[in-house]
DRENLUM-871717 format. One record per atom (N, C-alpha, C): residue in three letters; residue number from 1; x, y, z. Coordinates in steps of 0.1 Angstrom, whole numbers, always signed. Each point is the difference from the previous one (the first is absolute). Layout:
N
+------+-----+-------+-------+-------+
: type : seq :    xx :    yy :    zz :
+------+-----+-------+-------+-------+
:  ALA : NUM :     X :     Y :     Z :
...
+------+-----+-------+-------+-------+
% end
This chain:
99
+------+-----+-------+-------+-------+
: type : seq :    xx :    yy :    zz :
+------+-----+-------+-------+-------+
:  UNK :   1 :  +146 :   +75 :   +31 :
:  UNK :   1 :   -15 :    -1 :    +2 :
:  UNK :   1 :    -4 :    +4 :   +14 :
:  UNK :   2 :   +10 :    +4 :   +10 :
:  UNK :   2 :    -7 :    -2 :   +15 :
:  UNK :   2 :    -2 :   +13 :    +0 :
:  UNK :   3 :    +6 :   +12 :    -9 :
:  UNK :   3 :    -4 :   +13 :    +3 :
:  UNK :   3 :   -15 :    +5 :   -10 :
:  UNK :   4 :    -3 :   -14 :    -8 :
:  UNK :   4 :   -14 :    +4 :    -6 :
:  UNK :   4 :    -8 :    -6 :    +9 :
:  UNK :   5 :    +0 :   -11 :   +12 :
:  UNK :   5 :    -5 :    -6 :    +6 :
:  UNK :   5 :    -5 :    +9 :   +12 :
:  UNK :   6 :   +10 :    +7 :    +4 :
:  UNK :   6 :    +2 :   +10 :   +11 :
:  UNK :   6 :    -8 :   +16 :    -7 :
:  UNK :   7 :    -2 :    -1 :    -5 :
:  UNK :   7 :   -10 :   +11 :    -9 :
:  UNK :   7 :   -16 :    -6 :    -3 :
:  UNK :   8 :    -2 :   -11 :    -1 :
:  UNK :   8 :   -10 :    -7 :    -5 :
:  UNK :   8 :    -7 :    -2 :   +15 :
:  UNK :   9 :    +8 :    -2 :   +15 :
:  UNK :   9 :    -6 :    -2 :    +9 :
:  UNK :   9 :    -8 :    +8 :    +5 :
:  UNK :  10 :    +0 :   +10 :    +0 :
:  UNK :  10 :   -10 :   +10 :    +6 :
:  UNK :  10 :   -14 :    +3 :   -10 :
:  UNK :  11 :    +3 :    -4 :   -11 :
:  UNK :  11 :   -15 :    +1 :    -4 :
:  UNK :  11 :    -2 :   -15 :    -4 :
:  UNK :  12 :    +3 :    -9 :    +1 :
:  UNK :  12 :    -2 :    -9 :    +6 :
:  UNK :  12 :    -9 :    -2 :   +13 :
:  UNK :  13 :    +3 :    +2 :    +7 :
:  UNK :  13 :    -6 :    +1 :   +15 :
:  UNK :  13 :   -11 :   +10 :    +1 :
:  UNK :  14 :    +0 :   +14 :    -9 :
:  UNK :  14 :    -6 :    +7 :    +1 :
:  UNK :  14 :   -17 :    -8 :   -11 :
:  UNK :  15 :    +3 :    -7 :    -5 :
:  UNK :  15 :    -7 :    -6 :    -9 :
:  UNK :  15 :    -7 :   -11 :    +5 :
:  UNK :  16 :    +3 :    -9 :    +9 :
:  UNK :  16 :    -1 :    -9 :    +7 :
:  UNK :  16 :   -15 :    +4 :   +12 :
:  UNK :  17 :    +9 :   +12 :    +4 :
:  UNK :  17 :   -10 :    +4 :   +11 :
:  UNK :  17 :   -10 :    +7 :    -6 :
:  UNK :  18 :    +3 :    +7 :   -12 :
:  UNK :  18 :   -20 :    +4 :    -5 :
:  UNK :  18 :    -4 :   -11 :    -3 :
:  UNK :  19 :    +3 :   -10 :    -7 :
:  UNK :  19 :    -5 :   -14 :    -5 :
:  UNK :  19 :    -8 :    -6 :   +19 :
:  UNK :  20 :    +4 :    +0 :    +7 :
:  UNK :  20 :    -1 :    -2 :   +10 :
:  UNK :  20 :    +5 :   -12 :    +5 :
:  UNK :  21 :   +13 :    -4 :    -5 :
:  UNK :  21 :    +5 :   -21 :    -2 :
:  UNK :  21 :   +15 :    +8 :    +5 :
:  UNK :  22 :    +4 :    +8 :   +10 :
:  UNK :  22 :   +11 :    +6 :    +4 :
:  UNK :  22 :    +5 :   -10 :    +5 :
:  UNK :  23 :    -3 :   -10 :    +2 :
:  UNK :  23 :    +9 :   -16 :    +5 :
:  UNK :  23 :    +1 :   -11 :    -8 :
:  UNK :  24 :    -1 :    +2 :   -12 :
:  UNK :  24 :    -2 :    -5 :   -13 :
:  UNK :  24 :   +21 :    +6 :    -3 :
:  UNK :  25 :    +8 :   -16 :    +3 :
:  UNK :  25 :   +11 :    +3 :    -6 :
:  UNK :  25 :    +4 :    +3 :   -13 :
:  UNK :  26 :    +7 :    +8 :    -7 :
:  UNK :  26 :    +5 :    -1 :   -14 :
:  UNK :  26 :   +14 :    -3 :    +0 :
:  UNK :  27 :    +1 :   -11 :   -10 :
:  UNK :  27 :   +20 :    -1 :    -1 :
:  UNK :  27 :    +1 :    +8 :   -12 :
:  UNK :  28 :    +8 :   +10 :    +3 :
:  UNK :  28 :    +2 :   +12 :   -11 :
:  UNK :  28 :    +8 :    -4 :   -15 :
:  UNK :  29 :    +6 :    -4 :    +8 :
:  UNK :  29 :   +17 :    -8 :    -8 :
:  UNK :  29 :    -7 :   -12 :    -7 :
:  UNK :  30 :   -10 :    -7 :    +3 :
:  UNK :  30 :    -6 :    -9 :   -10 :
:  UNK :  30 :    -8 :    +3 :    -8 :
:  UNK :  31 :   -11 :   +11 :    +4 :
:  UNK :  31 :    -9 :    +9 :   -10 :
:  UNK :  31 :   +10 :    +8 :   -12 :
:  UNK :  32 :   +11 :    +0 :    +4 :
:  UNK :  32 :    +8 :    +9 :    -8 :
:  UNK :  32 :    +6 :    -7 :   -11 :
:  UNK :  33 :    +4 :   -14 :    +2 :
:  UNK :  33 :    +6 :   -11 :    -5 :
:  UNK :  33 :    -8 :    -6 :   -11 :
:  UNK :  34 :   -11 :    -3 :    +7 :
:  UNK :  34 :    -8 :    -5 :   -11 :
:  UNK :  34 :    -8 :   +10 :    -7 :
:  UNK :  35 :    -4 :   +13 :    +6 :
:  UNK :  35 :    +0 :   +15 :   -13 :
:  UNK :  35 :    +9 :    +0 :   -12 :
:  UNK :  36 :   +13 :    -5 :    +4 :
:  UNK :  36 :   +13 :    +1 :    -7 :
:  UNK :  36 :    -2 :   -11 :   -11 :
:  UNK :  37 :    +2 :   -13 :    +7 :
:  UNK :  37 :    -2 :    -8 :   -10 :
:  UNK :  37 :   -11 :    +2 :   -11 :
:  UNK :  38 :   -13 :    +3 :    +2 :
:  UNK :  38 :    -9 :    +2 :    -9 :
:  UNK :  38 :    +3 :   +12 :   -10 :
:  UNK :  39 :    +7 :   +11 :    +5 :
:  UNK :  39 :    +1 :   +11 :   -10 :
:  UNK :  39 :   +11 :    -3 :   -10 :
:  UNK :  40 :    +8 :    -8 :    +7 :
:  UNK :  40 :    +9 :    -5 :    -4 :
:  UNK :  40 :    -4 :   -11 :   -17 :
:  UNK :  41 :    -2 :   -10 :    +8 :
:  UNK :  41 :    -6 :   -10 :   -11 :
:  UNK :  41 :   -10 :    +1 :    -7 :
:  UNK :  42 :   -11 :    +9 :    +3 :
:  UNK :  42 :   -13 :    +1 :    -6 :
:  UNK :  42 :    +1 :   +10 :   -10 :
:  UNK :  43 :    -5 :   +15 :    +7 :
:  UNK :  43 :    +0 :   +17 :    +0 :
:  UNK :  43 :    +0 :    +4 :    +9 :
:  UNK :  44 :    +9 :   +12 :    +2 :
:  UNK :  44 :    -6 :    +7 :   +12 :
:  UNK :  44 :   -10 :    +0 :    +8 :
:  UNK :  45 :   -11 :    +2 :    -5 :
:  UNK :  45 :   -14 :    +4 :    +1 :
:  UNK :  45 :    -2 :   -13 :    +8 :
:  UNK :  46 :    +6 :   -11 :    -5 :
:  UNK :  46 :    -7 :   -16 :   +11 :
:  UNK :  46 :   +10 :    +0 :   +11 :
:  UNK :  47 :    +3 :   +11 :    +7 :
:  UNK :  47 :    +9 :    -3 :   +13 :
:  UNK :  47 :   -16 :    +8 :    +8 :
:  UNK :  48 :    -4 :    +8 :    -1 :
:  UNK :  48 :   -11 :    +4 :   +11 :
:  UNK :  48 :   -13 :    -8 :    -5 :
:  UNK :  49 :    -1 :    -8 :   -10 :
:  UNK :  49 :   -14 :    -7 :    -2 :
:  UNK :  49 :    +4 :   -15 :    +8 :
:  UNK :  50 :   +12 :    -6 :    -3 :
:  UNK :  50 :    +3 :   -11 :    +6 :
:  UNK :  50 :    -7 :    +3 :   +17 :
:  UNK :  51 :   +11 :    +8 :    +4 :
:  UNK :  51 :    -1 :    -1 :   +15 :
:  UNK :  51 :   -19 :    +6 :    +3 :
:  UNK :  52 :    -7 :    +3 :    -6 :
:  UNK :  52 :   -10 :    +5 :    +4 :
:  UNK :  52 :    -9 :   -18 :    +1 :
:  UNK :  53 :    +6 :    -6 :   -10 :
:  UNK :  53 :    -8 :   -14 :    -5 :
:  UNK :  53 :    +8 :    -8 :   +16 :
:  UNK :  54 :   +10 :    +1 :    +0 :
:  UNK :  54 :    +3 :    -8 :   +10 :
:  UNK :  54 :    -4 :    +4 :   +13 :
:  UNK :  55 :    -2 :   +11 :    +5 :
:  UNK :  55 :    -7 :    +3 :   +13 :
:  UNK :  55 :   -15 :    -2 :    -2 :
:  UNK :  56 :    -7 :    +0 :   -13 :
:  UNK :  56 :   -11 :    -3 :    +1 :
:  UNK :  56 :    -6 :   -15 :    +1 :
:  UNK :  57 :   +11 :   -10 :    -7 :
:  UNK :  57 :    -3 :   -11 :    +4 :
:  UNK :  57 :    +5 :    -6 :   +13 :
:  UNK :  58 :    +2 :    +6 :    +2 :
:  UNK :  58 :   +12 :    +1 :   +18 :
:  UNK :  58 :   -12 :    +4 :    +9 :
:  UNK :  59 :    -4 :    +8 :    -4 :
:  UNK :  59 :   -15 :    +1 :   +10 :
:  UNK :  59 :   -14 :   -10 :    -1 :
:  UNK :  60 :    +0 :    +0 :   -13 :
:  UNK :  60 :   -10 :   -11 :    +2 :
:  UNK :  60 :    +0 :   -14 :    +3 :
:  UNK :  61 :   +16 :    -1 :    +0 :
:  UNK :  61 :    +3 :   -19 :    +8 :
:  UNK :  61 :    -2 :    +6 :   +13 :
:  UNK :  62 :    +6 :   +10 :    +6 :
:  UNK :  62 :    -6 :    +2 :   +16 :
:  UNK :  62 :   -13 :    +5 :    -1 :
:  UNK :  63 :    -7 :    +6 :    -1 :
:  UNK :  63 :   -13 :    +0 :    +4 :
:  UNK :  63 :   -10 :   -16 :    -4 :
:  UNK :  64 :    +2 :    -1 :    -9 :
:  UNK :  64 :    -6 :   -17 :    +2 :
:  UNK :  64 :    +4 :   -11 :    +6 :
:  UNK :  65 :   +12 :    +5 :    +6 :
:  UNK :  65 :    +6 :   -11 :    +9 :
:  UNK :  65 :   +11 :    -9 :    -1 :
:  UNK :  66 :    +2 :    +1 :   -16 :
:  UNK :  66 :   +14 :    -8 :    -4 :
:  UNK :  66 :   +11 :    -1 :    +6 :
:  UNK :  67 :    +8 :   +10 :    +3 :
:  UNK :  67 :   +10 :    +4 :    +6 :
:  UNK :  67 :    +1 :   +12 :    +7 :
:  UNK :  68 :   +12 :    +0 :    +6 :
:  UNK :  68 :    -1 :   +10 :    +8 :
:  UNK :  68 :    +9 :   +12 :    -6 :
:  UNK :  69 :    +1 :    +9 :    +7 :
:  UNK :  69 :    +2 :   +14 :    -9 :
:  UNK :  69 :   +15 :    -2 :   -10 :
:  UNK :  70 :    +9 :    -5 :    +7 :
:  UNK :  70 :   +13 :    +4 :    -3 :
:  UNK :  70 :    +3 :   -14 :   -11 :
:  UNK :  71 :    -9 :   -10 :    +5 :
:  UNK :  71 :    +2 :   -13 :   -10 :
:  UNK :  71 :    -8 :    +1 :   -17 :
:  UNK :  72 :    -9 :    +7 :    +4 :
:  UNK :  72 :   -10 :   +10 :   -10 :
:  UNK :  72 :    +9 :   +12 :    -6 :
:  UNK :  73 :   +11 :    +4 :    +4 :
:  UNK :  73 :    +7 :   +10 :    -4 :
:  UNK :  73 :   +10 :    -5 :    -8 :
:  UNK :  74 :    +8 :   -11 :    +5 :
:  UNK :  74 :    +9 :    -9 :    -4 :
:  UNK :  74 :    -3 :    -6 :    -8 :
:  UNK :  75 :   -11 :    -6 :    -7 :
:  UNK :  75 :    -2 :   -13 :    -9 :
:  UNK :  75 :    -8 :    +8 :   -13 :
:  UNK :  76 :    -8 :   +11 :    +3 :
:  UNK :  76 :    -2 :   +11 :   -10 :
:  UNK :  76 :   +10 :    +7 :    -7 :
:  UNK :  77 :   +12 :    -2 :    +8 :
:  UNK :  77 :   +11 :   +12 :    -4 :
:  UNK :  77 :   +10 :   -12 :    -9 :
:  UNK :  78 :    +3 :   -13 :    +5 :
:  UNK :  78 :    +4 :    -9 :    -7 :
:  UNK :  78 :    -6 :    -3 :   -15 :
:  UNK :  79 :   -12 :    -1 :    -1 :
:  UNK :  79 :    -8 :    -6 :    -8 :
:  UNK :  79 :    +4 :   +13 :   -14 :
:  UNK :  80 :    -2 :   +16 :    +8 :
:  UNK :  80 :    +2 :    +9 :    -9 :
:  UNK :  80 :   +13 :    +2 :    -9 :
:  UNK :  81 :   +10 :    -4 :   +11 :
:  UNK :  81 :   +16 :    +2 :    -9 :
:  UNK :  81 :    +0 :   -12 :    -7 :
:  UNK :  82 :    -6 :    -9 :    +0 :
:  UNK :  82 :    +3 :   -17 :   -12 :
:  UNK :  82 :    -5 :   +10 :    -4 :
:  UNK :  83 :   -15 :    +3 :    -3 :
:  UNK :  83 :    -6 :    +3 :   -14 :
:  UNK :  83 :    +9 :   +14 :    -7 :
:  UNK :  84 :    +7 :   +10 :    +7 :
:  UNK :  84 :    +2 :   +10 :    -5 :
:  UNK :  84 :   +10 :    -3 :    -8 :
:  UNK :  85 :   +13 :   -11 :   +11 :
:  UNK :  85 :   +12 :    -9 :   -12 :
:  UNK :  85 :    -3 :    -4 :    -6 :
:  UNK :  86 :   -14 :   -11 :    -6 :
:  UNK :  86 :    +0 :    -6 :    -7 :
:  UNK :  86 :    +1 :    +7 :   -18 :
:  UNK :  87 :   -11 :   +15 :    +8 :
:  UNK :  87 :    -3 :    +8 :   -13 :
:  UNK :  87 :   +11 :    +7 :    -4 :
:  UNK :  88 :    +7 :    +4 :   +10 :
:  UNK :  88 :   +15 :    +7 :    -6 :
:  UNK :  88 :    +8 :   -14 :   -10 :
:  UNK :  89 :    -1 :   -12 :    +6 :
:  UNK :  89 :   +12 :    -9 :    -5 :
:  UNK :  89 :    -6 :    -3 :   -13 :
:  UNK :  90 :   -19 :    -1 :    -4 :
:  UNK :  90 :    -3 :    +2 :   -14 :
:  UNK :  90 :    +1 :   +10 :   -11 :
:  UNK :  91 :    +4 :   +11 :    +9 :
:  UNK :  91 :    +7 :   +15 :   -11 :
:  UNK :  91 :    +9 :    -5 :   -11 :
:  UNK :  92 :    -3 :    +6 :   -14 :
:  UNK :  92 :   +14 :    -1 :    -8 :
:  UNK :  92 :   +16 :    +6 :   +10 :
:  UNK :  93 :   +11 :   -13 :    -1 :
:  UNK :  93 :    +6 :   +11 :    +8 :
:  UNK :  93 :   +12 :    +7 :   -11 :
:  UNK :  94 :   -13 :    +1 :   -10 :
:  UNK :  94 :   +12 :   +11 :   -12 :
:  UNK :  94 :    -9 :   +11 :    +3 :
:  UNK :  95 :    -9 :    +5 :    +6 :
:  UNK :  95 :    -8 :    +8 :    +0 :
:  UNK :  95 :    +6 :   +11 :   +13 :
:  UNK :  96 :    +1 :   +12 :    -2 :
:  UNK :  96 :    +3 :    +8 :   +15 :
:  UNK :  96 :   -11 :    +0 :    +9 :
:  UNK :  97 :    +5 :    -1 :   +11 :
:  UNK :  97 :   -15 :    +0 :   +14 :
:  UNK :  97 :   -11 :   +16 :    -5 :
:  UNK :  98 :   -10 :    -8 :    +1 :
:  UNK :  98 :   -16 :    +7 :    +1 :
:  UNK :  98 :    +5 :   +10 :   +13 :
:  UNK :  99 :    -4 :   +12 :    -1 :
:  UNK :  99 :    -2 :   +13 :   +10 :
:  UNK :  99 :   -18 :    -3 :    -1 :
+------+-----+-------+-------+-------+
% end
């Protein structure tokens, strides 16, 4: 994974700074993890909607003040892999994994 990580950084950063939040950390390897788990257990398709739900709720506990960015990153990102396991561990598991 560290040579998709090491490819991912520069537009990464490149992204960051049009967004204008260039000091806005990303942990790559955990966006990637829990991408994983959701394509994994869900569909494909729920590894980029997950993470989009979890930075969005990640932002709005920091801007109203709940928490702060990375505890907002952390408790959104938890909350998302229980639900994504749960939905994988309710799959028939006679059934082959959803693409």
């Amino acid at each position: 994974m560290a040579a998709v990580e090491e490819q991912l950084q520069p537009f990464v950063a490149e992204l960051l700074a049009a967004l204008e939040i260039e000091d806005t950390p990303v942990d790559l390897e955990s966006v990637l993890a829990l991408a994983g788990v959701a394509a994994h257990r869900v569909v494909r398709p729920a590894a980029p909607v997950t993470t989009f739900i979890v930075g969005y709720a990640a932002g709005l506990a920091v801007a109203s003040g709940q928490a702060s960015a990375e505890t907002a990153m952390r408790g959104a990102s938890r909350v998302a892999d229980e639900v994504a396991r749960r939905h994988g561990d309710a799959a028939d598991p006679d059934q082959p994994a959803r693409a």
